[in-house]
N, C-alpha and C positions, 0 to 999 in steps of 0.2 A: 362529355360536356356537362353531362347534370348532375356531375359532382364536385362543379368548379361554381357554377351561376347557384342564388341563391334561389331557395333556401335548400343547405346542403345540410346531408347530416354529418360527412368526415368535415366538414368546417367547422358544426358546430363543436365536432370532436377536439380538434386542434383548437378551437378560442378557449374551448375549456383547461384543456392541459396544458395550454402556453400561459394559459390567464389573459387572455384579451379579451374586450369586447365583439358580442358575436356579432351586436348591427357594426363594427366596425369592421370584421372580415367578411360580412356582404358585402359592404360597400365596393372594399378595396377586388372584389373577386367580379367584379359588374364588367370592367373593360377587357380584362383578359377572357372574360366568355363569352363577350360579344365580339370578340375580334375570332377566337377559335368555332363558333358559330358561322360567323363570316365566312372565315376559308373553306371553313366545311361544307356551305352550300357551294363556293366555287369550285371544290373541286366533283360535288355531284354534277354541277350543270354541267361540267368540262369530259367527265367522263361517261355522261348522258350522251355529246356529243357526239365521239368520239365512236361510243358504241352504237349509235344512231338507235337511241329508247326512241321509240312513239310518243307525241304528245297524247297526255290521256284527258278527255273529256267528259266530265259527269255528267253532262249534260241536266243540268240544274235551271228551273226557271229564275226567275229574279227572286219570287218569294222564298223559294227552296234556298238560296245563294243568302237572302238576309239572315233565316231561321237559322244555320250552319254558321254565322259570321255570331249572331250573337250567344250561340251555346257554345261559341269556343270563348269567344271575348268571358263570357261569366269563369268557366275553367280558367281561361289564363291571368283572371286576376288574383288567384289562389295566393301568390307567389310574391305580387306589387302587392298583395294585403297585410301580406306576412313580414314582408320587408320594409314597407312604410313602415306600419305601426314600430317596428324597432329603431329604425331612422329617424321617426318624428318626434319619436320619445311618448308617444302615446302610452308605449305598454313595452315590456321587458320581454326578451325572449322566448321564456317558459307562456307568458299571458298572451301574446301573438304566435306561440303556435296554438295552444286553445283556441285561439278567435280564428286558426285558419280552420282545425282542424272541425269547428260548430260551422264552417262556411259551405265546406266542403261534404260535409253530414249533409245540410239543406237543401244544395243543389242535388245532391245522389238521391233523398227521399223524395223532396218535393217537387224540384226541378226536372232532373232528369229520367226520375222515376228505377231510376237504376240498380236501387240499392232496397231492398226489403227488409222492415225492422226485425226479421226472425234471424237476418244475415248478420246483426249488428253484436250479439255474444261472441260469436267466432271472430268478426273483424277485434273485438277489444282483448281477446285470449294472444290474439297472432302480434297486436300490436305491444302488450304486456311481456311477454315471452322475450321480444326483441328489445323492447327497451331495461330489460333484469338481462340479459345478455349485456347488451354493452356495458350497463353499469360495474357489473359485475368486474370486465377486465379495467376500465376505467378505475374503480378500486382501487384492484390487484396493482394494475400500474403505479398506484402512491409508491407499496412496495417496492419496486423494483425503481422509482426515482430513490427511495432512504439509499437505497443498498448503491447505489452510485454514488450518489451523495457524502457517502460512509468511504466506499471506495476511490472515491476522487477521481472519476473516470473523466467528469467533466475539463476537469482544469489538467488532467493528463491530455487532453485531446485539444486543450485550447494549445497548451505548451509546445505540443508538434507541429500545430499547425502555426501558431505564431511563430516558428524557429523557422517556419517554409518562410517568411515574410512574403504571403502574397496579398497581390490587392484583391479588392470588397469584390473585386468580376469573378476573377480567378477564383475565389475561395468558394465564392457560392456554383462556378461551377464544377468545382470538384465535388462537391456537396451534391448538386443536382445528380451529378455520374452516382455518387451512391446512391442515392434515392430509387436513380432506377432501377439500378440493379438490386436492390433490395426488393423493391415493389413486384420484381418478376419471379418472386420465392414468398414473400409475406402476406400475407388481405390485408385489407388497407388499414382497417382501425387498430388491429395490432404492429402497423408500420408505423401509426401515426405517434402511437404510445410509446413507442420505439424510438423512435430517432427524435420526437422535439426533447424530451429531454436533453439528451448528451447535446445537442447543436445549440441549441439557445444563449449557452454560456460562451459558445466560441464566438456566434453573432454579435453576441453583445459587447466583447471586445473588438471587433469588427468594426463597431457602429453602424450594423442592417438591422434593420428594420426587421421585428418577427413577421410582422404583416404580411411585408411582400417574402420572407419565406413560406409562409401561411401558404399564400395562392404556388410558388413553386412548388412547396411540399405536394399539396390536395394534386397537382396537376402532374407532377413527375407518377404517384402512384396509380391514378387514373390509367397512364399510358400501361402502366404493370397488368392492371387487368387484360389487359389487349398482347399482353406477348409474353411468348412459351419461355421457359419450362411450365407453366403453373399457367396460368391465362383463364382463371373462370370463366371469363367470359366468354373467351375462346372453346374454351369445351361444352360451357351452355349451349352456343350457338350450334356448334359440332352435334351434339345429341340431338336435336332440333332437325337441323338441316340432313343430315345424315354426311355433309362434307366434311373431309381431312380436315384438323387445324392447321397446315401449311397450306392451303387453300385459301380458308378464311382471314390467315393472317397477312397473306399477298395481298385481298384485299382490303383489306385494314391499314394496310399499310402507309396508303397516301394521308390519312385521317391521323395516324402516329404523329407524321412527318410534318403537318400543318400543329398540330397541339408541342410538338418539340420544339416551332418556331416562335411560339408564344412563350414558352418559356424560357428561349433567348433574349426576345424583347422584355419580356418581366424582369431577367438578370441586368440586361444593360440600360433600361429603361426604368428606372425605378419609381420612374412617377406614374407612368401605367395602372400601380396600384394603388400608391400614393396620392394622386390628382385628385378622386372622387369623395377623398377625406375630407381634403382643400375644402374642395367647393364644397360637400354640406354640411360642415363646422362652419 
């Protein structure tokens, strides 16, 4: 889920290499992740149920209850700071994440006390590192758009699939089938690098929208982390826990199944993504 809702960094990835606007693949990624949110808690509560958890009780007074409401309220505006600002047109992408990331500075020194300026050289080493990482294959990726480009992979790919004559559903769900299976052998930024190129040209004869393949892309690779062969996530959690990945992935499994649903309604729903445009243009 927190790499479909914004602010995401494989979004940002993708508005960069498809050439979109990045407050416009927040926008459009808003309903699909509040709807995979949604199921997500029904399917906790239903198998809280089921399993009969205990309700748990902090046992919190009223003051403790407000303190706890408004240090999360301060955290969870991180995100509506970061996404306003790019929706209101206050400030551009790059200038709204600075204004989140000076937000989020302040709350951790002065706010929550959590963060010590001696910690602050290592956090900008860790976060430098990662951002000359991605750029790096981001790059590299031009190359490997020429050498397509050169090769004519694209309009080779649009030519088979327009000889399938399928419609705008069907083609983006075969599209979706690769993604996944792709996603369950690649990590995602070099998925992402990967497939918008070749796809965009076939979309656009299509007439779909990169957008709402934007939120199917980010969302089909998401589920890739979560299942084997390859499954990071799955074997984070594995190393962690000390359980089987066919254990972890049983359970994972209802949470696949619910984010696969969304991306059926994303396919045949197209204004799912579409709508949030609508209304704030």
């Amino acid at each position: 889920m927190g790499m479909i809702i914004p602010p995401s960094v494989p979004m940002v990835i993708y508005a960069v290499t498809a050439q979109q606007s990045i407050g416009t693949m927040f926008m459009a990624s808003l309903v699909p992740g509040l709807l995979i949110g949604l199921l997500m808690m029904g399917i906790i509560a239903l198998m809280a149920g089921r399993q009969g958890y205990p309700r748990a009780h902090a046992g919190l007074n009223p003051q403790q209850r407000r303190q706890v409401i408004q240090r999360a309220v301060l955290a969870l505006l991180i995100p509506l700071f970061v996404v306003g600002a790019v929706v209101g047109g206050v400030a551009t992408a790059t200038e709204s994440a600075a204004l989140g990331v000076g937000y989020a500075l302040f709350l951790a020194l002065v706010v929550f006390k959590s963060l010590k300026l001696r910690e602050l050289p290592a956090l900008f080493r860790s976060a430098v590192m990662t951002s000359a990482t991605v750029m790096i294959i981001i790059a590299m990726s031009q190359l490997y758009v020429w050498i397509l480009s050169m090769e004519q992979i694209p309009q080779l790919l649009a030519g088979f699939l327009g000889g399938l004559d399928l419609t705008p559903i069907l083609l983006l769900l075969v599209i979706a089938a690769a993604v996944l299976l792709i996603g369950t052998f690649i990590d995602v930024t070099p998925a992402i690098l990967l497939i918008t190129p070749v796809v965009l040209p076939v979309l656009a004869l299509a007439n779909i929208s990169p957008v709402q393949f934007g939120v199917l892309l980010i969302s089909g690779l998401a589920i890739g982390l979560v299942t084997p062969p390859v499954g990071m996530c799955l074997n984070v959690c594995s190393s962690i826990t000390g359980l089987s990945i066919g254990r972890i992935f049983r359970g994972a499994l209802p949470f696949l199944l619910a984010n696969l649903l969304v991306i059926l309604l994303v396919i045949v729903f197209p204004a799912i993504t579409l709508w949030p445009l609508t209304l704030f243009s």
